[in-house]
CHARMM-style PDB file with segment names, atoms N, HN, CA, C and O in Angstrom:
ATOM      1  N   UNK     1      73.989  80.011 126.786  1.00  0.00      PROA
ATOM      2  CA  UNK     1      74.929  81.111 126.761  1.00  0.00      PROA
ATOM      3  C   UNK     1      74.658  82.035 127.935  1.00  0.00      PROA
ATOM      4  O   UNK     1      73.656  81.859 128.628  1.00  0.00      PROA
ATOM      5  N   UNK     2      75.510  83.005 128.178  1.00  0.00      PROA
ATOM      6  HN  UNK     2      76.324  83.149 127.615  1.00  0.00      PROA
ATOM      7  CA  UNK     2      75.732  83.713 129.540  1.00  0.00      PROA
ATOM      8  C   UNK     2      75.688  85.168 128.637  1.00  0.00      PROA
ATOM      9  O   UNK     2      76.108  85.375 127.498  1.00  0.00      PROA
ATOM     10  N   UNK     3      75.007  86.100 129.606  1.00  0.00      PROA
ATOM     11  HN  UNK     3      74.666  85.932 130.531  1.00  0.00      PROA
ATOM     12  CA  UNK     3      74.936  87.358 129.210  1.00  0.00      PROA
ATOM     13  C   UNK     3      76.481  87.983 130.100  1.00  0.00      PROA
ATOM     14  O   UNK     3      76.623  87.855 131.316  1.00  0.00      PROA
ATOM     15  N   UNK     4      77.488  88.631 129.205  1.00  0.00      PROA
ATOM     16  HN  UNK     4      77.372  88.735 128.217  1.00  0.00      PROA
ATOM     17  CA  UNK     4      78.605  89.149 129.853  1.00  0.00      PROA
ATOM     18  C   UNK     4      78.245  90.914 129.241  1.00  0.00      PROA
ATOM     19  O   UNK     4      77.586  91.171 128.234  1.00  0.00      PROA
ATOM     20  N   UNK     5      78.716  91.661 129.925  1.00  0.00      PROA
ATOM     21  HN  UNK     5      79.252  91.453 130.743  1.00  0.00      PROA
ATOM     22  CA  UNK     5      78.560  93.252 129.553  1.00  0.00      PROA
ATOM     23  C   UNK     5      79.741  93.498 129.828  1.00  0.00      PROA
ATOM     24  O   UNK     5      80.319  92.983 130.785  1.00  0.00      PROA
ATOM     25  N   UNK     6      80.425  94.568 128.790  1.00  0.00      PROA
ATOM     26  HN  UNK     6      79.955  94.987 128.013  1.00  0.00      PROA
ATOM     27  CA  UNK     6      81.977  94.866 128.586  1.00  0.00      PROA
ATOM     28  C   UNK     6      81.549  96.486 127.806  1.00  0.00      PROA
ATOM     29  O   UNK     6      80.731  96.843 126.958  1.00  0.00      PROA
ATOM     30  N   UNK     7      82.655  97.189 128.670  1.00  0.00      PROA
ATOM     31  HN  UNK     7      83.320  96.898 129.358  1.00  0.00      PROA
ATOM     32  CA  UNK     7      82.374  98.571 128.173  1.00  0.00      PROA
ATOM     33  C   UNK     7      83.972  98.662 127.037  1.00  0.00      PROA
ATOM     34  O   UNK     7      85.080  98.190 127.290  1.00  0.00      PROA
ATOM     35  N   UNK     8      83.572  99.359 125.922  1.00  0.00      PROA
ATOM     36  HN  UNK     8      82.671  99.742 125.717  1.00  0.00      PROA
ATOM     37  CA  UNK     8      84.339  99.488 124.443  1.00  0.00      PROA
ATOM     38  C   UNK     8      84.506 100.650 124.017  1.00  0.00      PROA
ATOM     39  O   UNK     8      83.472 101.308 123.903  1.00  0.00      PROA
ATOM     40  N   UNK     9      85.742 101.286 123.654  1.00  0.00      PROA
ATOM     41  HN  UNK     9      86.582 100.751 123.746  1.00  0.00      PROA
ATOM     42  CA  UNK     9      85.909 102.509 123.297  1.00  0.00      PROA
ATOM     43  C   UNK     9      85.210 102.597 122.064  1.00  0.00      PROA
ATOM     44  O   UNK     9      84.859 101.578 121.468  1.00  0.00      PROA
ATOM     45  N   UNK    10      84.946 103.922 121.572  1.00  0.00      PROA
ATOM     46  HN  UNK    10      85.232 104.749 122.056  1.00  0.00      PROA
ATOM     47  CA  UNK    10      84.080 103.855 120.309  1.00  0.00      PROA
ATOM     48  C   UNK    10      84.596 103.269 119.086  1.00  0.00      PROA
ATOM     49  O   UNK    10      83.836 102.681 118.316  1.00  0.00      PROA
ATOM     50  N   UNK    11      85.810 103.386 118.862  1.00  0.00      PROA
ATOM     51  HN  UNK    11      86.427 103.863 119.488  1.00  0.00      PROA
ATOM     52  CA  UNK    11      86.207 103.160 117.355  1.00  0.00      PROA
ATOM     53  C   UNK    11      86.560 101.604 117.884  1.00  0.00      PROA
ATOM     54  O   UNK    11      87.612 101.348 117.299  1.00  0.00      PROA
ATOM     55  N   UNK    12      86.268 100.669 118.542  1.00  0.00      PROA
ATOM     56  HN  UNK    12      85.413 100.877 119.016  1.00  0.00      PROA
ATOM     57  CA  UNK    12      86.001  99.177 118.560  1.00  0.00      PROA
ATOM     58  C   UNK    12      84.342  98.812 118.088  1.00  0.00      PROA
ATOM     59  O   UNK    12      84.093  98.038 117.164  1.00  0.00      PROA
ATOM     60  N   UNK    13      83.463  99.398 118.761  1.00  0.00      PROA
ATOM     61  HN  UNK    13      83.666 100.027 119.512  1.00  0.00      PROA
ATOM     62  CA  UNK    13      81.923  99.867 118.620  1.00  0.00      PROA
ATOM     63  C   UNK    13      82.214 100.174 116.651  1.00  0.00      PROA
ATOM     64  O   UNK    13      81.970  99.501 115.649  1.00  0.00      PROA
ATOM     65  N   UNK    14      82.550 100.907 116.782  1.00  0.00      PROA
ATOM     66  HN  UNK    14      82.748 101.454 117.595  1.00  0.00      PROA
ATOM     67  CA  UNK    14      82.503 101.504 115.123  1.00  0.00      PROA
ATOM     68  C   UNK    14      82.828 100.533 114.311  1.00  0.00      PROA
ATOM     69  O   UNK    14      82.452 100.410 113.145  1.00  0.00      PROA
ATOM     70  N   UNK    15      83.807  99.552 115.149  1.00  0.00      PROA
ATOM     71  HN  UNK    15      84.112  99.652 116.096  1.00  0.00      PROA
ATOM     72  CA  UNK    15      84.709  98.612 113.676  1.00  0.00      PROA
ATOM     73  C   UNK    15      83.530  97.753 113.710  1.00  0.00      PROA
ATOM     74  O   UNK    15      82.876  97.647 112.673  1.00  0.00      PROA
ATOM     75  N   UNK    16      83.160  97.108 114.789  1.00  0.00      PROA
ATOM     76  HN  UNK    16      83.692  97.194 115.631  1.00  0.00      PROA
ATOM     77  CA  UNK    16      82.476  95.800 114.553  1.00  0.00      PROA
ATOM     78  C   UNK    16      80.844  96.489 114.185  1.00  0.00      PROA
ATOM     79  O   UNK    16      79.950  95.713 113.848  1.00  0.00      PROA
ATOM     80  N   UNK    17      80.600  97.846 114.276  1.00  0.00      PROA
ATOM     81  HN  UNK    17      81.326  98.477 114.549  1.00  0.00      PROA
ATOM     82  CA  UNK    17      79.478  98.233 113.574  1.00  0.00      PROA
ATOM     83  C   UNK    17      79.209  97.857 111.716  1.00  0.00      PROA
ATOM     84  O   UNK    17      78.258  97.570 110.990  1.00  0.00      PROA
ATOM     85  N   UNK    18      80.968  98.121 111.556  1.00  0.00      PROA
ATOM     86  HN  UNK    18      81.741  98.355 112.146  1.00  0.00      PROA
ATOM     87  CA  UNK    18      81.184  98.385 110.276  1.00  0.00      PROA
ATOM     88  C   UNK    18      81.188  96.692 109.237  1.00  0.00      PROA
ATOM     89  O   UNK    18      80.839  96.379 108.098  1.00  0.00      PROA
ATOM     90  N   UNK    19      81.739  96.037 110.320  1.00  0.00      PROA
ATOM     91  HN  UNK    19      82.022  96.291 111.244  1.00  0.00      PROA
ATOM     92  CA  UNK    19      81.721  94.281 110.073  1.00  0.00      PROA
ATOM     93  C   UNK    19      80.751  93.682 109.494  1.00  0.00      PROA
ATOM     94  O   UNK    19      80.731  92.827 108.608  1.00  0.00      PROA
ATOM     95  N   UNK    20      78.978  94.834 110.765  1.00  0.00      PROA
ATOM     96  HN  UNK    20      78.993  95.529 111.484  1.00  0.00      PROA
ATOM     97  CA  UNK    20      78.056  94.141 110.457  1.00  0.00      PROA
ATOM     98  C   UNK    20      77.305  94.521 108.959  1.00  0.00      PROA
ATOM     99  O   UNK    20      76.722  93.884 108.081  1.00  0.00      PROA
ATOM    100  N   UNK    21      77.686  95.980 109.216  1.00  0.00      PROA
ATOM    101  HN  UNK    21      78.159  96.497 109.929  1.00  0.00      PROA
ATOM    102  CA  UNK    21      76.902  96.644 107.889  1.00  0.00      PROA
ATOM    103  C   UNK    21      77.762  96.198 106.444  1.00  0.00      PROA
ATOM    104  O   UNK    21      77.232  96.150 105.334  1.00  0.00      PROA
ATOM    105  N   UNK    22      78.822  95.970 106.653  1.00  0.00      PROA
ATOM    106  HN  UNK    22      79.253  96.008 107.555  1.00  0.00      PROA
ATOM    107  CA  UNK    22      79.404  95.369 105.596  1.00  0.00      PROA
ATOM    108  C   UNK    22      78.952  93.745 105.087  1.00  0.00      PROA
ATOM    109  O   UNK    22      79.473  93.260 104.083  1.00  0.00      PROA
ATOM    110  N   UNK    23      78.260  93.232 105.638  1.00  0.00      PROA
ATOM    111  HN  UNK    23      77.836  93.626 106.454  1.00  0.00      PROA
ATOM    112  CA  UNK    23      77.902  91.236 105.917  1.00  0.00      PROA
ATOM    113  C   UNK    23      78.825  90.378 106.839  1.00  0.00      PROA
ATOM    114  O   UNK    23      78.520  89.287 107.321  1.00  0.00      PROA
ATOM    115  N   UNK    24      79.627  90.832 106.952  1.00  0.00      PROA
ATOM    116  HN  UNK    24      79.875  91.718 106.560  1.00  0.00      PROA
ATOM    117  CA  UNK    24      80.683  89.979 107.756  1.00  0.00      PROA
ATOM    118  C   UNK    24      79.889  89.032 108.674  1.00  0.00      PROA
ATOM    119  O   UNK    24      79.751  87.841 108.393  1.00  0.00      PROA
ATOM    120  N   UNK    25      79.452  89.509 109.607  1.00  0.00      PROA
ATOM    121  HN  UNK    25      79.564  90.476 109.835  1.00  0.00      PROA
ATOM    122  CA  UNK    25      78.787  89.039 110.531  1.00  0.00      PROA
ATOM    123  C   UNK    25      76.890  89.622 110.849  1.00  0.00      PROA
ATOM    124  O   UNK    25      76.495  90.783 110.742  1.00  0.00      PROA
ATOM    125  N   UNK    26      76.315  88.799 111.111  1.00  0.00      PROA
ATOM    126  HN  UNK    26      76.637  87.856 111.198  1.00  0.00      PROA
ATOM    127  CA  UNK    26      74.490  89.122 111.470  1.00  0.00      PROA
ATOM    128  C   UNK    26      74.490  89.896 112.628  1.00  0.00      PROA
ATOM    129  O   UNK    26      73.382  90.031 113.148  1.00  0.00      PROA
ATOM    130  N   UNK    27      75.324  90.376 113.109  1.00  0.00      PROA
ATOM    131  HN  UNK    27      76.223  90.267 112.686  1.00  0.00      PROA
ATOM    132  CA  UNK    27      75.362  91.276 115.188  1.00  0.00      PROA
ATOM    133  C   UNK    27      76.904  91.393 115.480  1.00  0.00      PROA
ATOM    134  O   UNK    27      77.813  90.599 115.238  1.00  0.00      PROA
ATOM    135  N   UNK    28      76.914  92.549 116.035  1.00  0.00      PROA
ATOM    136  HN  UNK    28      76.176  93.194 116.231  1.00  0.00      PROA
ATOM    137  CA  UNK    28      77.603  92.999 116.589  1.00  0.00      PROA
ATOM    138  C   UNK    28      78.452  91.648 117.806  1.00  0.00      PROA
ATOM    139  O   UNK    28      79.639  91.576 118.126  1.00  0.00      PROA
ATOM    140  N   UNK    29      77.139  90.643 118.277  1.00  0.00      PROA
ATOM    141  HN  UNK    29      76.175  90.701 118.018  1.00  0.00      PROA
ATOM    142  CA  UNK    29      76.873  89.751 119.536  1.00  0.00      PROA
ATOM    143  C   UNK    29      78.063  88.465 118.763  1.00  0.00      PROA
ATOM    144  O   UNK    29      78.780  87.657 119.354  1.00  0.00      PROA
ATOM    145  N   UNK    30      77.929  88.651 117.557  1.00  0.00      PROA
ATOM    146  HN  UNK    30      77.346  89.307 117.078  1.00  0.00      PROA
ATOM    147  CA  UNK    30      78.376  87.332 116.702  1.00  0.00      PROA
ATOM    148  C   UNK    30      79.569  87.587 116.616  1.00  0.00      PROA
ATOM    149  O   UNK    30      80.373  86.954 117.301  1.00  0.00      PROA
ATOM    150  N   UNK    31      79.931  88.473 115.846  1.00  0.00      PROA
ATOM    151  HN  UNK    31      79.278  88.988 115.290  1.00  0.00      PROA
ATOM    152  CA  UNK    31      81.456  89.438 115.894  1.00  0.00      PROA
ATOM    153  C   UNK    31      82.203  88.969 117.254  1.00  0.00      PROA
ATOM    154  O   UNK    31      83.017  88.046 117.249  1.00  0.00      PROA
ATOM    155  N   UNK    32      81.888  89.616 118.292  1.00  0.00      PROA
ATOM    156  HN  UNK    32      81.227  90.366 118.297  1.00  0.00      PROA
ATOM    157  CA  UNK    32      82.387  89.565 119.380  1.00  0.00      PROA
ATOM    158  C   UNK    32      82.413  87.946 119.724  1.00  0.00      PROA
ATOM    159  O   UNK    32      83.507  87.657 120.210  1.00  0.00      PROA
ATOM    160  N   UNK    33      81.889  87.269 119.659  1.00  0.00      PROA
ATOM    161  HN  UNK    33      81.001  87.504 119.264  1.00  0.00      PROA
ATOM    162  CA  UNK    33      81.946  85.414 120.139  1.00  0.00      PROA
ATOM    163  C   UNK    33      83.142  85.197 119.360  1.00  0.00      PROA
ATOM    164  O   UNK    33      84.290  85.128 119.797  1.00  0.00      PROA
ATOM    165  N   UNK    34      82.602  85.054 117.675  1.00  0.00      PROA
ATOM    166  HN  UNK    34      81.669  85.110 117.319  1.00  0.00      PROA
ATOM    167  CA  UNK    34      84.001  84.898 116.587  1.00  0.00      PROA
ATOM    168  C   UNK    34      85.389  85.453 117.512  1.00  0.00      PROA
ATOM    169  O   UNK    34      86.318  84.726 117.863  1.00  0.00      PROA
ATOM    170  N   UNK    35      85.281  86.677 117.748  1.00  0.00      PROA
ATOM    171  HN  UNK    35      84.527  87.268 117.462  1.00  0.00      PROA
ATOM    172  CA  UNK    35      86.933  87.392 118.149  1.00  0.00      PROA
ATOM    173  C   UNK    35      87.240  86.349 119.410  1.00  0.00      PROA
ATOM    174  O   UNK    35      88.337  85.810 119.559  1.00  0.00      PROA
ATOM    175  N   UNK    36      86.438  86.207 120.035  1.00  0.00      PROA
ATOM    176  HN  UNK    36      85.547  86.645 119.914  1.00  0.00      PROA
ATOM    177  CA  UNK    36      87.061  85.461 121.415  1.00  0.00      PROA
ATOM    178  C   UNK    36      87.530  84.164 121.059  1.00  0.00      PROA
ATOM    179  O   UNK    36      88.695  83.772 120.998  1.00  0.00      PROA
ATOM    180  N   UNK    37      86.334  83.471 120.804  1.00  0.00      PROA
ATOM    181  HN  UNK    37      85.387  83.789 120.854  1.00  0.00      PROA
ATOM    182  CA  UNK    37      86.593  81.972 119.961  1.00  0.00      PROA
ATOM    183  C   UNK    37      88.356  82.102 119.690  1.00  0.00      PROA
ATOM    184  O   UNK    37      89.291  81.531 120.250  1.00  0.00      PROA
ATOM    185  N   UNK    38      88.329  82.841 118.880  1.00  0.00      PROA
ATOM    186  HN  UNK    38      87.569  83.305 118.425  1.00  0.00      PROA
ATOM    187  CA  UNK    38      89.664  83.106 117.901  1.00  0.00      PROA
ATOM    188  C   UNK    38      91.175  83.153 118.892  1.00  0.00      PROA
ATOM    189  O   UNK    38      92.247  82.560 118.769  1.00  0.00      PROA
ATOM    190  N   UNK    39      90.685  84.114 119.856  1.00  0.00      PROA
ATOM    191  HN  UNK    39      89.814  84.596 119.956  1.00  0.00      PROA
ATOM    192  CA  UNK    39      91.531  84.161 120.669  1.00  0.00      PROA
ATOM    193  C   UNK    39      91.746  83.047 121.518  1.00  0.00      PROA
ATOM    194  O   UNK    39      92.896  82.653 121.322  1.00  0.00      PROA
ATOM    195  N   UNK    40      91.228  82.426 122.286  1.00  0.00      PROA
ATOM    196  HN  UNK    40      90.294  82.746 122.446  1.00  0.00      PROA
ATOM    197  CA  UNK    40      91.315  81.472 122.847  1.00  0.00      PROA
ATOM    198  C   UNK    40      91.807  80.132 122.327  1.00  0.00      PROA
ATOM    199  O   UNK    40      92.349  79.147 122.830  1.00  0.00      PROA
ATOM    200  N   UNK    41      91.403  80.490 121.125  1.00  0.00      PROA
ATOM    201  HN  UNK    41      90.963  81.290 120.717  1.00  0.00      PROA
ATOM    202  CA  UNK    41      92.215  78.948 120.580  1.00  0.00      PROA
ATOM    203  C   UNK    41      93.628  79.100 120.018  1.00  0.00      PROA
ATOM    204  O   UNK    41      94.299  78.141 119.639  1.00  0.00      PROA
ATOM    205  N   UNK    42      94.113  80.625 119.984  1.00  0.00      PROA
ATOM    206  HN  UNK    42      93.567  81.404 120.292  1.00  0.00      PROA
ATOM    207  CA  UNK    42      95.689  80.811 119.224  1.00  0.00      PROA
ATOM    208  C   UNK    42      96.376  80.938 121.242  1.00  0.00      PROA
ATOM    209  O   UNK    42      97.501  80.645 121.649  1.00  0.00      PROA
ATOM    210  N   UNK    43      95.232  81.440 122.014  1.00  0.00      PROA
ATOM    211  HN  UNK    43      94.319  81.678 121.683  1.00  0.00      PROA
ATOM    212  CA  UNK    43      96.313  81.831 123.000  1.00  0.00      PROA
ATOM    213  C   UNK    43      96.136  80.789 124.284  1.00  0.00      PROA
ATOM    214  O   UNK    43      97.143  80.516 124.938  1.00  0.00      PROA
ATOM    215  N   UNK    44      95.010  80.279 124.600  1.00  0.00      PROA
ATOM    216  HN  UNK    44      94.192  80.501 124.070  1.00  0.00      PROA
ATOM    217  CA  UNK    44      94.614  79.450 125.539  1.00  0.00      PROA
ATOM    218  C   UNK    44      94.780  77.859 125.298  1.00  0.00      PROA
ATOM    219  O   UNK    44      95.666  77.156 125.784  1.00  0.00      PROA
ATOM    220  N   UNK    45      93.427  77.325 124.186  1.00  0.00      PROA
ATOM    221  HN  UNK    45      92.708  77.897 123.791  1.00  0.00      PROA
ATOM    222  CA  UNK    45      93.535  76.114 123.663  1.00  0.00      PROA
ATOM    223  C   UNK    45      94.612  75.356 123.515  1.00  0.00      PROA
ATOM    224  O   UNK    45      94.747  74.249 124.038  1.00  0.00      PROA
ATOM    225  N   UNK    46      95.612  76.036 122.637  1.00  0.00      PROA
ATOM    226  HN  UNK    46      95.503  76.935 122.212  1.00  0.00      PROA
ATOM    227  CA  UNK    46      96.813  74.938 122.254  1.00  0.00      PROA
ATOM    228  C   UNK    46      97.158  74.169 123.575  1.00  0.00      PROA
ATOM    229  O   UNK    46      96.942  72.959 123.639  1.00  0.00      PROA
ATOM    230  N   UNK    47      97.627  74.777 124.502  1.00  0.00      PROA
ATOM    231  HN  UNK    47      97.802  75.760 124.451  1.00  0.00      PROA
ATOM    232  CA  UNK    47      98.659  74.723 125.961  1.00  0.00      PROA
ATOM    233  C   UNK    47      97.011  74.059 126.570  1.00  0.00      PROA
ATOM    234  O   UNK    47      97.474  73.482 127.554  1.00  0.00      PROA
ATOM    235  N   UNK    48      96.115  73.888 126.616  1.00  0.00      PROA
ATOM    236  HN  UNK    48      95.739  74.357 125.816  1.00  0.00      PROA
ATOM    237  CA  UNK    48      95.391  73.344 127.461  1.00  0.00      PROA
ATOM    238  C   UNK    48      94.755  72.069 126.826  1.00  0.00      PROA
ATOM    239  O   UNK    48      94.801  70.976 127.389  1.00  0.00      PROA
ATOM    240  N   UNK    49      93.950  72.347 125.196  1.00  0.00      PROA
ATOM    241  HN  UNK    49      93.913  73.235 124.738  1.00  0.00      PROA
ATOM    242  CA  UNK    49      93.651  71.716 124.696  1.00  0.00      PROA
ATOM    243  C   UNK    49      92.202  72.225 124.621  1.00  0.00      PROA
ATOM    244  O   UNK    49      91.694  72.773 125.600  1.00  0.00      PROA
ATOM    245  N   UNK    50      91.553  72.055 123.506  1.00  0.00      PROA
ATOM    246  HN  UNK    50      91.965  71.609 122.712  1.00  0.00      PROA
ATOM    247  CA  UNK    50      90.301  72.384 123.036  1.00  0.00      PROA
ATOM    248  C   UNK    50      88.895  72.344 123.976  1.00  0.00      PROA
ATOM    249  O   UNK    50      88.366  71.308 123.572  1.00  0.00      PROA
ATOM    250  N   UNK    51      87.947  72.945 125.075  1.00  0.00      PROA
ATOM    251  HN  UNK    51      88.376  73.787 125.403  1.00  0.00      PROA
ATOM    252  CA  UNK    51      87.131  71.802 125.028  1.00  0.00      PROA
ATOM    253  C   UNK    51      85.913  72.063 124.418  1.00  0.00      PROA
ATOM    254  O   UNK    51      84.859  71.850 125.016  1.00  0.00      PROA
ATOM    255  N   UNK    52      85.950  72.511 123.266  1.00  0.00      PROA
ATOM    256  HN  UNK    52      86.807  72.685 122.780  1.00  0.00      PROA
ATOM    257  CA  UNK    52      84.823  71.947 122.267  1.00  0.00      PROA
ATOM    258  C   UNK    52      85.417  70.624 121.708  1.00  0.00      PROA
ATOM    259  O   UNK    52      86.526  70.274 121.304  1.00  0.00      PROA
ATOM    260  N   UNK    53      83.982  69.937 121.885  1.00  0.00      PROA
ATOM    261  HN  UNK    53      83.081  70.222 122.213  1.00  0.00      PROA
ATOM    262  CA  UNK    53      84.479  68.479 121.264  1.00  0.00      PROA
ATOM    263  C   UNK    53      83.494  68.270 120.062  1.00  0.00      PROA
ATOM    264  O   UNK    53      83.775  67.625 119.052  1.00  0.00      PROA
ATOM    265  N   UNK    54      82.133  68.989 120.339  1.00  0.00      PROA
ATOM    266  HN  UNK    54      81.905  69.513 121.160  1.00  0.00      PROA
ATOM    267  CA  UNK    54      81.158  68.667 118.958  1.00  0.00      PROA
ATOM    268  C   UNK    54      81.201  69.664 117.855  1.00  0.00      PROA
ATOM    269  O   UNK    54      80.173  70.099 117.336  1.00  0.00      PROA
ATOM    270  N   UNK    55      82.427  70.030 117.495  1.00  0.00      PROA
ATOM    271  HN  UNK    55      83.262  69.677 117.916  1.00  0.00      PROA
ATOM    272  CA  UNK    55      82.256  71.051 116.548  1.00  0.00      PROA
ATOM    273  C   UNK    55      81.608  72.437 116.669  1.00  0.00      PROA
ATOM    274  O   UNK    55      82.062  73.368 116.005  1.00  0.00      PROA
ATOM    275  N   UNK    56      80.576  72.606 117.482  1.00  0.00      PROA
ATOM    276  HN  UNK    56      80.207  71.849 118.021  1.00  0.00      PROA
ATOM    277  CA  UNK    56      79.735  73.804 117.967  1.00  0.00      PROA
ATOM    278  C   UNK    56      80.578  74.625 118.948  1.00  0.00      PROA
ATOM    279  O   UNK    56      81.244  74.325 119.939  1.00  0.00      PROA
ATOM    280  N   UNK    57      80.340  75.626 118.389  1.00  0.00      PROA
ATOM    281  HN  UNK    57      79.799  75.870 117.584  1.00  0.00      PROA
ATOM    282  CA  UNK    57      81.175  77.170 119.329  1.00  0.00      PROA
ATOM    283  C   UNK    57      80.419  77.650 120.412  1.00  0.00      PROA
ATOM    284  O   UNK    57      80.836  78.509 121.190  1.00  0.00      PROA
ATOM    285  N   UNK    58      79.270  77.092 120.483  1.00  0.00      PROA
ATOM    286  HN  UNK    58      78.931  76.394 119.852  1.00  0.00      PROA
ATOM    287  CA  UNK    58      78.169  77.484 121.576  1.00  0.00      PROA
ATOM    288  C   UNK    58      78.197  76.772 122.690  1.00  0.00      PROA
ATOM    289  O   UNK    58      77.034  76.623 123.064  1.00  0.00      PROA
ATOM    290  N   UNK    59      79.069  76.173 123.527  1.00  0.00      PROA
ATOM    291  HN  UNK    59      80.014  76.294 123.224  1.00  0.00      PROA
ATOM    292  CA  UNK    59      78.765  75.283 124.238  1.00  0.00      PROA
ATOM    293  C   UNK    59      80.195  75.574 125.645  1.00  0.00      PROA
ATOM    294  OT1 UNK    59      80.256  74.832 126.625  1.00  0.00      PROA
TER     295      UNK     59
END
């Protein structure tokens, strides 16, 4: 994985604070992968095609 740094208005900071303290997610770090993941596959993936091929989101 790649270290990326992204500056966030607070009440984004606050929600995914709230995600973690609620269980949703173990980090703030996890939250944020999930949202992209997510995005990329409703807005990118389809029209290109997946390239995860082993099931793993880490790669």
């Amino acid at each position: 994985m790649q270290l990326v740094t992204v500056k966030m208005s607070d009440i984004y900071v606050n929600g995914l604070d709230k995600l973690v303290e609620i269980g949703m997610y173990p980090s703030r770090s996890e939250a944020i992968r999930v949202a992209i993941r997510d995005l990329l596959r409703r807005e990118l993936w389809p029209a290109q095609g997946s390239p995860i091929q082993t099931g793993s989101d880490d790669e």
